[in-house]
C-alpha positions in Angstrom: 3.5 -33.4 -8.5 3.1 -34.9 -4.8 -0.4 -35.7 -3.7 -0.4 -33.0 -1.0 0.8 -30.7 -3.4 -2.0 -31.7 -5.8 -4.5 -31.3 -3.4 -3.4 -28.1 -2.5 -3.7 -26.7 -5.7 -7.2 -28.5 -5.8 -7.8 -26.3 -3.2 -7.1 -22.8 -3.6 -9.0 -23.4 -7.1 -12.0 -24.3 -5.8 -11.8 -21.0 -3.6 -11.3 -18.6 -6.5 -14.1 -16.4 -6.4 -15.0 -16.8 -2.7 -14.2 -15.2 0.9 -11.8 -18.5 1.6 -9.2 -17.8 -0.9 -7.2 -15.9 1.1 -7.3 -17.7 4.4 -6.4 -20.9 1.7 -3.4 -19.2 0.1 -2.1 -18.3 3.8 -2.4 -22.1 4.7 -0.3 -23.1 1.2 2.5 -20.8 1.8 2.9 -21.7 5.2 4.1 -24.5 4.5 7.1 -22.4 2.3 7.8 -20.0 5.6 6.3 -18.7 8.8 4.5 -15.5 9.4 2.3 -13.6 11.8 0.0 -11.6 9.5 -1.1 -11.4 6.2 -3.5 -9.0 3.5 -4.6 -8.5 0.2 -5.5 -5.4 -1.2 -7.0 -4.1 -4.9 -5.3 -0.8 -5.6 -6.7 1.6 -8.0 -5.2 5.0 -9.0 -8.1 7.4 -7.3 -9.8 5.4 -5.8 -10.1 3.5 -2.3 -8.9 0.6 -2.1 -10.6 -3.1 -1.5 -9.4 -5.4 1.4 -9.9 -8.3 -0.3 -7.9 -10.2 2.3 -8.1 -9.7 6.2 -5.2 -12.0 7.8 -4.3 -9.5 10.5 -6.0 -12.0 12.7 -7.8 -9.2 15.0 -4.7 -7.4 16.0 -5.4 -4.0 13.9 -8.2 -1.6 15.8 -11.1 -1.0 13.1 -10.7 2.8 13.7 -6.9 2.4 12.1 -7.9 -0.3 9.0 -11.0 2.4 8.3 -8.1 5.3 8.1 -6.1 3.4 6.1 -8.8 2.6 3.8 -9.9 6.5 3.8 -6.6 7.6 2.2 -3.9 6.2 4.4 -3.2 3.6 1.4 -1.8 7.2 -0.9 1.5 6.5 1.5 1.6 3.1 1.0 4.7 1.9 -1.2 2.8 -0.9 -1.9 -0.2 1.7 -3.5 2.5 3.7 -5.2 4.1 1.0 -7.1 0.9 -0.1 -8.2 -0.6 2.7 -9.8 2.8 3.6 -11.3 2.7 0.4 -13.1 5.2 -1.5 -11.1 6.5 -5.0 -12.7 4.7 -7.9 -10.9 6.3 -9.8 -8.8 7.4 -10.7 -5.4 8.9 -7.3 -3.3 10.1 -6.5 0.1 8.6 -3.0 0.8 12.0 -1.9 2.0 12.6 -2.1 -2.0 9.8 0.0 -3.3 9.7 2.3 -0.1 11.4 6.4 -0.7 14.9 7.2 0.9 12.7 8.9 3.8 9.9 6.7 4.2 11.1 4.4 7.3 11.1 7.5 9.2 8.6 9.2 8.0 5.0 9.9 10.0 2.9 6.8 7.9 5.9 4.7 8.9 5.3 5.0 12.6 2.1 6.1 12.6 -0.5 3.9 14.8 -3.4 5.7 13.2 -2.5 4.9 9.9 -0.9 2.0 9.5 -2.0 -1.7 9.8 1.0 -2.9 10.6 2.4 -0.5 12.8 -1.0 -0.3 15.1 -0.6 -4.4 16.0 1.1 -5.5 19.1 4.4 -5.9 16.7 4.8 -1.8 16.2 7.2 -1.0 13.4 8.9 -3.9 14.9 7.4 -6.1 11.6 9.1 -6.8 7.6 6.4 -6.9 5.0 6.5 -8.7 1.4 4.5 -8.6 -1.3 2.6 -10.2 -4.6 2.2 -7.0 -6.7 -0.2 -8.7 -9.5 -1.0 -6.0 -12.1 -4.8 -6.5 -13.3 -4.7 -3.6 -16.0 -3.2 0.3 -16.1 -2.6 1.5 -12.9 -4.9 -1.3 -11.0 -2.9 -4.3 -9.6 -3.6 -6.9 -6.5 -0.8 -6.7 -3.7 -0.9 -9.6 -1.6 1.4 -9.0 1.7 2.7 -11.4 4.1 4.3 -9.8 7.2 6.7 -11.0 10.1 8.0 -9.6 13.3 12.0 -8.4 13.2 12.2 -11.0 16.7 11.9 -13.7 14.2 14.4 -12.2 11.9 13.7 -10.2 8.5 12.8 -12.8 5.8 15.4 -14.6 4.3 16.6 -14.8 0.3 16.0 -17.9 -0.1 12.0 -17.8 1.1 11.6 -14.8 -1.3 13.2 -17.2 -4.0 10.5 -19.8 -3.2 7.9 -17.5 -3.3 8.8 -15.9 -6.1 8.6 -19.5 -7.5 5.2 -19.5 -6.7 4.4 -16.6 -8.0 3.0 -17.4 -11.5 0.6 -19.5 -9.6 -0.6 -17.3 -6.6 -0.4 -14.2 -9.7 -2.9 -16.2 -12.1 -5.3 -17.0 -9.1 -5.6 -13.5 -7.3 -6.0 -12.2 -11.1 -8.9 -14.8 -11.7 -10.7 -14.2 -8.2 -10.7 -10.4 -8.9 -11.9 -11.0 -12.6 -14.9 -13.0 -10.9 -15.3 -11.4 -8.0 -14.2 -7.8 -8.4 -14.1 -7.1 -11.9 -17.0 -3.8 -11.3 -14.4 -2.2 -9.4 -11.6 -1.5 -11.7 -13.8 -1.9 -15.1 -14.7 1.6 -15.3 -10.9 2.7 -14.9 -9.9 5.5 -17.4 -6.4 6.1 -18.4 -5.5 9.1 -16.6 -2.3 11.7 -16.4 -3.3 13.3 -13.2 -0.3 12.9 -10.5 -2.6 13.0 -7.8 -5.6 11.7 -6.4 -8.7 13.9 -5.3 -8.6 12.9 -2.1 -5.4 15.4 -1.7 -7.2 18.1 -2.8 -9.6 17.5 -0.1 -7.0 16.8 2.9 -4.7 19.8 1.9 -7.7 21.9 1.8 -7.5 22.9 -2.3 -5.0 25.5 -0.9 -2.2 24.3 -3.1 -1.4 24.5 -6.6 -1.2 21.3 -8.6 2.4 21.1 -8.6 2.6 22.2 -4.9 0.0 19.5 -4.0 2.0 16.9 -5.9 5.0 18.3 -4.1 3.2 17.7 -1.0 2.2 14.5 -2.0 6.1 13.0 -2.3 6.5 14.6 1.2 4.1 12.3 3.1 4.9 9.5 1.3 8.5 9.3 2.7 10.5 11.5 -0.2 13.5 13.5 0.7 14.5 17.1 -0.8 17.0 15.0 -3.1 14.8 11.6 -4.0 12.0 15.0 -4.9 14.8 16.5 -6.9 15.2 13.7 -9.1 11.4 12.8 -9.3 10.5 15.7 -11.0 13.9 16.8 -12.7 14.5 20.0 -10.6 17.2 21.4 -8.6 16.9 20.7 -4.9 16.8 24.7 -4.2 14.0 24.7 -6.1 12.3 22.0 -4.1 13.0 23.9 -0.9 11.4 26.8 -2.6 8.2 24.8 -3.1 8.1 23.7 0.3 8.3 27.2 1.6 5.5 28.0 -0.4 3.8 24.9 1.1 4.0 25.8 4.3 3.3 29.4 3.8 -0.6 28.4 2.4 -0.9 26.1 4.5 0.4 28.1 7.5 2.7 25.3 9.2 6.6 25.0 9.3 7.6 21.3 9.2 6.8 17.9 7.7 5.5 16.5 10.9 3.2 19.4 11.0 2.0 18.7 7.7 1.4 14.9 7.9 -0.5 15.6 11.4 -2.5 17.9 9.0 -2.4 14.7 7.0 -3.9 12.3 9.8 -6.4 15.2 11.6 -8.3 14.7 7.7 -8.6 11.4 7.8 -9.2 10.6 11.7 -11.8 13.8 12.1 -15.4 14.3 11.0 -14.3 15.3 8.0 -12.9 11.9 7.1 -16.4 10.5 6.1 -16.4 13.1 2.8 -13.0 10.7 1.4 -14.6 7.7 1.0 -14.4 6.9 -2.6 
């Protein structure tokens, strides 16, 4: 081992369990690629999440990071994977992300999402850490870059997925330390979907329609719904028409702006978790 790499390593140990190890890890994979903006979140199935992490380095409005943080994160791929159990490791979000989700409303939203609400836009690539902590609770670590600089390569992801093990074993100690009251009450649950959806779609829908509903926002198209729940895709349309009908719109966008007017209204302040 080098020196510098020894005293890097020195470094982001002595920051486990503090507000530095973030801004620490940032500095140590610098020096493997560039990028403009990082984050670190703890995910939890039902429950908001923790920014453990800030690197967005000012450019997000605090009205859009306190949206996100409301129930804005239930779109995120990033969210999904984790409380499904996704295998840790390194991941662009183009990987984990629905068939829909690129055009769907979180995707472009400004209100929603971090990323889109900087000076980049959707202009941006974003990769990820996924380090699971226990059932459907897990660390995502992001780093993100703008498409002017080109989308990151194969051969960074291979280094960082090099330094995985390492970044994995400290962002699992740090939340141990730091964070472990958050997740240690966790129960094992079946439920498909959080509360806060009962809440933002007004407890007008039926489990399955809500859950439906659910796989809409988050970027899922008739087909990808299809083979999520083992159903034709008539019967999918079906369900939607029934969605709709309660909730007495006509289109997707209609129903995520349903989606945003909960989180970005008064009513917003009853989905903190």
């Amino acid at each position: 081992m080098r020196d510098a790499d020894a005293k890097m390593l020195s470094t982001l140990i002595g920051a486990v369990g503090t507000d530095r190890l973030g801004a620490c890890i940032d500095t140590a994979l610098r020096s493997t690629l560039a990028f403009e903006m990082s984050c670190g979140y703890l995910f939890r199935f039902n429950q908001s999440p923790l920014l453990i992490h800030n690197g967005y380095n000012r450019s997000v409005p605090e009205n859009t990071l306190c949206a996100y943080l409301r129930g804005g994160y239930l779109l995120d791929p990033f969210y999904v994977a984790c409380i499904n159990d996704h295998p840790a490791g390194v991941w662009r979000m183009s990987d984990l992300a629905p068939d829909c989700f690129f055009s769907s409303g979180f995707a472009i939203s400004p209100d929603l999402h971090p990323c889109v609400s900087s000076e980049h836009g959707t202009q941006i690539e974003e990769i990820g850490f996924i380090v699971p902590v226990q059932p459907r609770v897990a660390v995502v670590y992001s780093l993100m870059r703008t498409l002017r600089h080109g989308a990151f390569l194969s051969s960074e992801i291979k280094a960082l997925e090099t330094l995985a093990p390492v970044i994995s074993a400290l962002l699992e100690l740090h939340c141990r330390l730091r964070h472990s009251d958050f997740y240690s009450s966790a129960q094992n649950s079946d439920a498909r979907s959080e509360d806060a959806f009962v809440h933002i779609l007004q407890g007008q829908l039926t489990e399955t329609q809500r859950y439906i509903a659910k796989l809409i926002l988050q970027g899922h198209s008739n087909h990808s719904i299809a083979a999520v729940l083992n159903i034709s895709e008539g019967t999918v349309k079906v369900h939607k028409h029934n969605i709709y009908q309660r909730l007495d719109i006509s289109t997707n966008a209609e129903l995520f702006r349903l989606f945003i007017g909960y989180l970005t209204g008064p009513a917003s302040a009853t989905l903190v978790g």
